[in-house]
C-alpha positions as CSV (number, residue, x, y, z in Angstrom):
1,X,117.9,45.2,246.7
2,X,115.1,46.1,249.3
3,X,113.7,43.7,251.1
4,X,110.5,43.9,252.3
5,X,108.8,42.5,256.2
6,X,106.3,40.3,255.0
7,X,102.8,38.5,257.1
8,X,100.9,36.2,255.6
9,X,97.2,36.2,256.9
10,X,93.9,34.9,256.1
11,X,91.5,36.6,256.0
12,X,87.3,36.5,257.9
13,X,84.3,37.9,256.8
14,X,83.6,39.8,259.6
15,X,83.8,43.7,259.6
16,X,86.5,45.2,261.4
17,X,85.3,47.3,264.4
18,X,82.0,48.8,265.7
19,X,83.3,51.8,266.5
20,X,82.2,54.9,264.0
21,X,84.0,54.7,260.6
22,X,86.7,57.6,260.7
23,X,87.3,57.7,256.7
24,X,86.5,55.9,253.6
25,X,88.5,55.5,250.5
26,X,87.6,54.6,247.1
27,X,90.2,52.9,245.1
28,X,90.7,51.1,241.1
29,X,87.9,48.2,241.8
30,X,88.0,48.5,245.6
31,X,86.4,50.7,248.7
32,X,87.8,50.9,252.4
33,X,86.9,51.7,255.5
34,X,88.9,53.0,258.6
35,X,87.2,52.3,261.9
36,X,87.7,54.8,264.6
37,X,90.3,52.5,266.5
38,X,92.4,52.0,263.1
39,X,90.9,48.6,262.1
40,X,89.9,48.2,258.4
41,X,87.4,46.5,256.3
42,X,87.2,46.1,252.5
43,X,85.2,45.5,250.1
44,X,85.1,45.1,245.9
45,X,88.4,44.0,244.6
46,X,90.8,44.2,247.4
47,X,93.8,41.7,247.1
48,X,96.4,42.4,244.2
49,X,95.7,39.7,241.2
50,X,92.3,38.9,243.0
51,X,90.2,36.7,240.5
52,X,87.2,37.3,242.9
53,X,85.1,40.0,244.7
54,X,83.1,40.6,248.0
55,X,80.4,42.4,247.4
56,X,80.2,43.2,251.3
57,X,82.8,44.6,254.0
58,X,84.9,42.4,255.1
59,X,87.5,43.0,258.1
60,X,91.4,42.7,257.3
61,X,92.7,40.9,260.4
62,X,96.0,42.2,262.6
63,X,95.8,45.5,260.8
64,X,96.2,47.7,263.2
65,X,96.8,51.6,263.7
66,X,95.9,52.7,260.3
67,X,94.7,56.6,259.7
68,X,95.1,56.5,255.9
69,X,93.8,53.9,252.8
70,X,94.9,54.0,249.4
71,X,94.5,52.0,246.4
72,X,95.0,51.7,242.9
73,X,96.2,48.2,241.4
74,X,96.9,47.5,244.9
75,X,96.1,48.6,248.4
76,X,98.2,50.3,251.2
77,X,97.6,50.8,254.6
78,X,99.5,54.1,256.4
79,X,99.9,53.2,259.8
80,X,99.8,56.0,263.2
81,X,103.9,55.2,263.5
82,X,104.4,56.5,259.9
83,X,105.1,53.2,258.4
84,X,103.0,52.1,255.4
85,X,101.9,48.2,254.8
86,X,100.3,47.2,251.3
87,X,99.0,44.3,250.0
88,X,101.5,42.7,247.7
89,X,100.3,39.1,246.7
90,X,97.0,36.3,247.9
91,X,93.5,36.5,247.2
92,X,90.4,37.1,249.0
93,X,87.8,34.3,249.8
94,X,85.0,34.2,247.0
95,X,81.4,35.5,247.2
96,X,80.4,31.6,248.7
97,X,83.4,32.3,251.3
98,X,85.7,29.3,250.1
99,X,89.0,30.1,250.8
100,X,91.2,30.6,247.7
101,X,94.8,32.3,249.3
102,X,95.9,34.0,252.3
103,X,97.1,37.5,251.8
104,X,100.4,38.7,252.2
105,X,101.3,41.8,253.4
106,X,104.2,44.6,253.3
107,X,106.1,47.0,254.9
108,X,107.5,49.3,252.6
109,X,110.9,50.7,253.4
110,X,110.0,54.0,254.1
111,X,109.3,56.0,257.4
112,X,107.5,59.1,258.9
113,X,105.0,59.6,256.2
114,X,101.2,61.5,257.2
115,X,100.1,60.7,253.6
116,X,100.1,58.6,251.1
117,X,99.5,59.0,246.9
118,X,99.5,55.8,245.0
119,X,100.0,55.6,241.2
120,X,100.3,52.7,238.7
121,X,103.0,51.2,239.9
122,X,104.7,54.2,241.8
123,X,103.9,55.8,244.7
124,X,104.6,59.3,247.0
125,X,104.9,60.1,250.4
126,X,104.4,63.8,251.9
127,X,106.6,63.3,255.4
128,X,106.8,64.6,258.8
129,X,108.9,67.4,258.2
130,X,107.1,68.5,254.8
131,X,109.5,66.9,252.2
132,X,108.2,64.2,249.7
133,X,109.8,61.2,248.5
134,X,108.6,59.0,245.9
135,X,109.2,55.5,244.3
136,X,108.5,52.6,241.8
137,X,108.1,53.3,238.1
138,X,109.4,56.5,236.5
139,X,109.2,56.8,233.2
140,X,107.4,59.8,232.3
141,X,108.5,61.3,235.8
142,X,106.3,60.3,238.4
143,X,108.9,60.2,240.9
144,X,109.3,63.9,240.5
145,X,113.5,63.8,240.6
146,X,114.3,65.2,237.4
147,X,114.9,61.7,236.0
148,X,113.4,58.5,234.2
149,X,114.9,56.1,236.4
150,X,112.9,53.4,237.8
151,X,113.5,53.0,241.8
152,X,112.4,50.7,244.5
153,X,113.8,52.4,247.1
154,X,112.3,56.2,248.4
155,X,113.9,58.8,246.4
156,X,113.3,62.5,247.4
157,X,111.6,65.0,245.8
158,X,114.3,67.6,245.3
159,X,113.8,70.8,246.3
160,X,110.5,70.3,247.7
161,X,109.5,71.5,250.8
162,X,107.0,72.9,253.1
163,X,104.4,70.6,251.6
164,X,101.0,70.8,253.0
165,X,99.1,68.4,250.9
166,X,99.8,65.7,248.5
167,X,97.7,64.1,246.2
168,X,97.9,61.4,242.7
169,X,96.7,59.8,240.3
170,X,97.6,57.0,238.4
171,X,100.8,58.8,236.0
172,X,101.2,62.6,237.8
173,X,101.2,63.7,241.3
174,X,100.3,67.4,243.2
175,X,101.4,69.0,246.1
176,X,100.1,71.9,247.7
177,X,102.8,73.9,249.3
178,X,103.0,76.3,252.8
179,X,102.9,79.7,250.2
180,X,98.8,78.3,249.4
181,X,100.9,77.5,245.8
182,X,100.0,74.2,244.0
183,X,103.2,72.4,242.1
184,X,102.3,68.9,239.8
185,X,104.8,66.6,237.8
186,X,104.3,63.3,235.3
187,X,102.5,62.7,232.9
188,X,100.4,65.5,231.4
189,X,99.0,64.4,228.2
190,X,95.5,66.5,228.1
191,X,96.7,69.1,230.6
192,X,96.0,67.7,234.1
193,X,99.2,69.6,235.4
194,X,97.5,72.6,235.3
195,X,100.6,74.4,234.1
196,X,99.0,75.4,230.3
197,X,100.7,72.8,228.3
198,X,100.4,68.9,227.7
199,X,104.0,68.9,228.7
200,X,105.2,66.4,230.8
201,X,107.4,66.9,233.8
202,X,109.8,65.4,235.4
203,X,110.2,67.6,238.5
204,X,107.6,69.4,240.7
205,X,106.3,72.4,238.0
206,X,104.3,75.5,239.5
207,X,100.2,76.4,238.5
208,X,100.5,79.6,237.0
209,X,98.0,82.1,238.7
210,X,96.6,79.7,241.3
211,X,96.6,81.5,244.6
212,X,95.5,80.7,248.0
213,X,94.8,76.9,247.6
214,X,93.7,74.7,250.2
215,X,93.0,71.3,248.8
216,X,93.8,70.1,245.3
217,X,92.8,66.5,243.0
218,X,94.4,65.2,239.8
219,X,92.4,62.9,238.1
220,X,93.4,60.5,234.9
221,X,93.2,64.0,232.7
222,X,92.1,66.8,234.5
223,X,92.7,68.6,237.9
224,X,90.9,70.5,240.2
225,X,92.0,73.0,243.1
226,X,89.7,74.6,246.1
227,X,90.9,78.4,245.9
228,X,89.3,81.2,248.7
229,X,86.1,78.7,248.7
230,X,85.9,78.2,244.8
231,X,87.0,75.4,242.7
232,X,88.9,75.9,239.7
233,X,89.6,72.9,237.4
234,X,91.7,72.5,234.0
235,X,92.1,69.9,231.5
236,X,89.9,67.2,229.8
237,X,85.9,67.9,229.8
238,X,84.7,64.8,228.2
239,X,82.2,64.1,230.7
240,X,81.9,67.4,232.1
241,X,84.6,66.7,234.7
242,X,85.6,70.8,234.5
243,X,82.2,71.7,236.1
244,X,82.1,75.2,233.8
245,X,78.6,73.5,231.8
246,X,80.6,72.0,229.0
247,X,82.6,69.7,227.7
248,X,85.5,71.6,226.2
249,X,88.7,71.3,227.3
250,X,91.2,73.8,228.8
251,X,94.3,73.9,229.6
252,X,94.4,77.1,232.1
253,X,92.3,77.1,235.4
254,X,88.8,78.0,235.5
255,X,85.9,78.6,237.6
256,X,83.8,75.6,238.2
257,X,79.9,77.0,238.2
258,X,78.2,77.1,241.5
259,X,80.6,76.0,243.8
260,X,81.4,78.9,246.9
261,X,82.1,77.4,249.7
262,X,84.3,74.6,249.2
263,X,85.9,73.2,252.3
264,X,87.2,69.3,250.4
265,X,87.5,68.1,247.3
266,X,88.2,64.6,245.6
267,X,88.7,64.4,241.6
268,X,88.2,61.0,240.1
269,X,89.0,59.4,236.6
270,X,85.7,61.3,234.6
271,X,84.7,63.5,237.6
272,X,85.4,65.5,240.9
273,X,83.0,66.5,243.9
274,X,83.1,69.2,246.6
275,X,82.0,69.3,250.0
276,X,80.7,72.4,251.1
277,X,80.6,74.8,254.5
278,X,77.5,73.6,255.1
279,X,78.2,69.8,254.4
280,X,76.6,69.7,251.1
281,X,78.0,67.0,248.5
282,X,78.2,68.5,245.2
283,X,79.4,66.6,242.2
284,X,79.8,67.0,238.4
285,X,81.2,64.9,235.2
286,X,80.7,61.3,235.6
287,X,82.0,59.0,238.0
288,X,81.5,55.6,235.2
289,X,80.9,55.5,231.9
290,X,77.6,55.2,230.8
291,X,76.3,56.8,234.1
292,X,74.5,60.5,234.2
293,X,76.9,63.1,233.0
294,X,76.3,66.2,235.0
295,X,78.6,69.4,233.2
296,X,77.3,71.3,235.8
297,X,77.6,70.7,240.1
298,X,74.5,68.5,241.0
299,X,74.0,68.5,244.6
300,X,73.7,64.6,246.1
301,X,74.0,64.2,250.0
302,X,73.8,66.4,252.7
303,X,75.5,65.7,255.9
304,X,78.6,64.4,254.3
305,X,82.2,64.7,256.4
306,X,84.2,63.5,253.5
307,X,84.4,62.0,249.9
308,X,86.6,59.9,248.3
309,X,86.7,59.4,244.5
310,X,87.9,56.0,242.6
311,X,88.8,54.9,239.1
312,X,84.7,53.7,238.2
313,X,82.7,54.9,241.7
314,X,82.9,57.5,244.6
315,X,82.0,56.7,248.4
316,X,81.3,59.2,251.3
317,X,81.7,59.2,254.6
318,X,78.2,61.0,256.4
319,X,78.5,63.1,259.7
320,X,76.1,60.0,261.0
321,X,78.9,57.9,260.7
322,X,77.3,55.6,257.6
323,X,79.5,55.1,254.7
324,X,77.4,55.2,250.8
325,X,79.0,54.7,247.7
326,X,77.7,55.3,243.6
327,X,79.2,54.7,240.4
328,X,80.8,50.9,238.7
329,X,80.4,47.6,240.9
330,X,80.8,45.6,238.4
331,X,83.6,43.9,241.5
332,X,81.0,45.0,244.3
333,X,83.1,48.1,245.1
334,X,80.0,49.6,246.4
335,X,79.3,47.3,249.0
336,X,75.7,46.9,249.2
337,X,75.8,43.1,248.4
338,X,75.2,43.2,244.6
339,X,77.8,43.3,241.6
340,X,77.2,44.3,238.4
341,X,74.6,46.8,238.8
342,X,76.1,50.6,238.4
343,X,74.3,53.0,240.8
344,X,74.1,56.8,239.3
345,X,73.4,57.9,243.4
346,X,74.7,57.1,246.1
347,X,73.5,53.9,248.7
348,X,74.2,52.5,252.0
349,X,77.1,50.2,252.8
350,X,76.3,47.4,254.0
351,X,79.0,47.9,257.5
């Protein structure tokens, strides 16, 4: 049995640092920021089985020394010692800031991880010395060990090394290796793999013909890769989410239209965007449902240092340091103070 270190805290509703944000993160129902000196605020659905949202940033006290958020049915906080923390249980105060639980943290049992890829119910770690080891749920191989088998303790990857990037989504995971090669396993049922079937696999399976990538996103049925500048992408196209101007599927890589400088990426559950050389935000399929559906790259933002795509909405991080999010808020995961009111472009944070 593992056992877990846990802190039970309560939280305030004050943001967590002045200093400039250093990275944003856009989880299931919930946004985050990291503040220069490794302090975080929240907003939207942030607590696992949270009844209640905040609709504004609010700080998440004694967290310290974090360089990495992510999120998915909970959130997890990767730490500057490699040591990762989530959220396991509580809830956050309600919108009229009465206090319903403390919440409970975690320190996972794992050690010297740079980044972190969250699934439903599993997660991976890419490591210091370029390995990957994964845990939680496993059947339909998102631990990537050959197996079905459930864990709650880190399992390595096998055989997987030299790994430069990592990346999930909620059933399948990616890794982009030292060669510029891209490898995926899980689940695969419209082709998100990338590897020409709707196979799924249980260990790490190479991209045919994808050469020279940099970056590369998995969404909930598609992927995307940055390759020499271009972004190629593969899968479902219900919504436009392949960026080739329409919305037919397919299961090989293909050029996205438009896109030729690509220097990040971030795919989401219906869409993916790019950041360009010259810090252009371009974005295509559709971040919710029922918002625009854009089959081709739309440009939205200029100035923009990163981008993080969620399940329902998307935030960005600008070079100005101001944090603006689009898409759902039916939780107020866009954090301008309202709930319920979807936002097709992007607005300011209220930090």
């Amino acid at each position: 049995m593992v056992r877990f270190a846990l802190l039970t805290l309560t939280l305030t509703a004050a943001v967590a640092s002045a200093d400039p944000v250093a990275s944003v993160m856009a989880g299931s129902q919930s946004s985050c920021a990291v503040f220069g000196n490794g302090k975080v605020s929240c907003w939207g659905v942030v607590v696992l089985e949270n009844e209640v949202s905040h609709a504004t940033p609010m700080a998440i006290p004694k967290l310290e020394g974090v360089t990495q958020m992510a999120g998915s049915a909970q959130l997890c906080a990767l730490k500057t010692d490699g040591t990762i923390t989530c959220w396991r249980t509580g809830r956050l105060r309600s919108q009229t800031d009465r206090q319903i639980e403390p919440i409970t943290f975690e320190t996972l049992p794992v050690k010297d991880v740079v980044e972190l890829a969250l699934g439903s119910g599993s997660a991976c770690a890419r490591l210091r010395d370029g390995t990957v080891t994964c845990w939680g749920r496993n059947e339909i191989g998102q631990g990537g060990n050959g197996t079905r088998k459930d864990s709650l303790a880190p399992v390595p990857v096998p055989k997987l090394t030299g790994v430069q990037q990592l990346t999930g989504s909620a059933y399948a995971t990616c890794a982009v290796l030292a060669d510029k090669t891209a490898v995926c396993w899980g689940f695969n049922h419209a082709g998100e793999l990338g590897d020409g079937t709707k196979k799924t696999r249980l260990s790490p399976t190479p991209i045919p013909k994808l050469a020279n990538v940099s970056r590369i996103g998995i969404g909930g049925s598609h992927g995307c890769a940055i390759t020499s500048g271009s972004v190629r992408c593969w899968g479902n196209n219900d919504y436009g989410q392949l960026g080739d101007g329409t919305t037919k599927p397919h299961l090989a890589h293909a050029p996205v239209l438009g896109v030729t400088d690509a220097v990040a990426l971030s795919v989401g559950a219906g869409g993916a965007c790019a950041i360009d050389a010259k810090a252009a935000l371009w974005c295509w399929g559709a971040i919710a449902p029922g918002l625009k559906t854009r089959t081709t790259p739309a440009k939205l933002l200029e100035g923009v240092a990163s981008v993080s795509l969620g399940g329902d909405h998307a935030c960005a991080l600008m070079k100005d340091g101001a944090v603006k999010c689009w898409g759902g808020n039916g939780e107020g995961q866009l954090g301008d103070g309202s709930t319920a009111i979807h936002r097709d472009l992007p607005g300011p944070v209220k930090l």
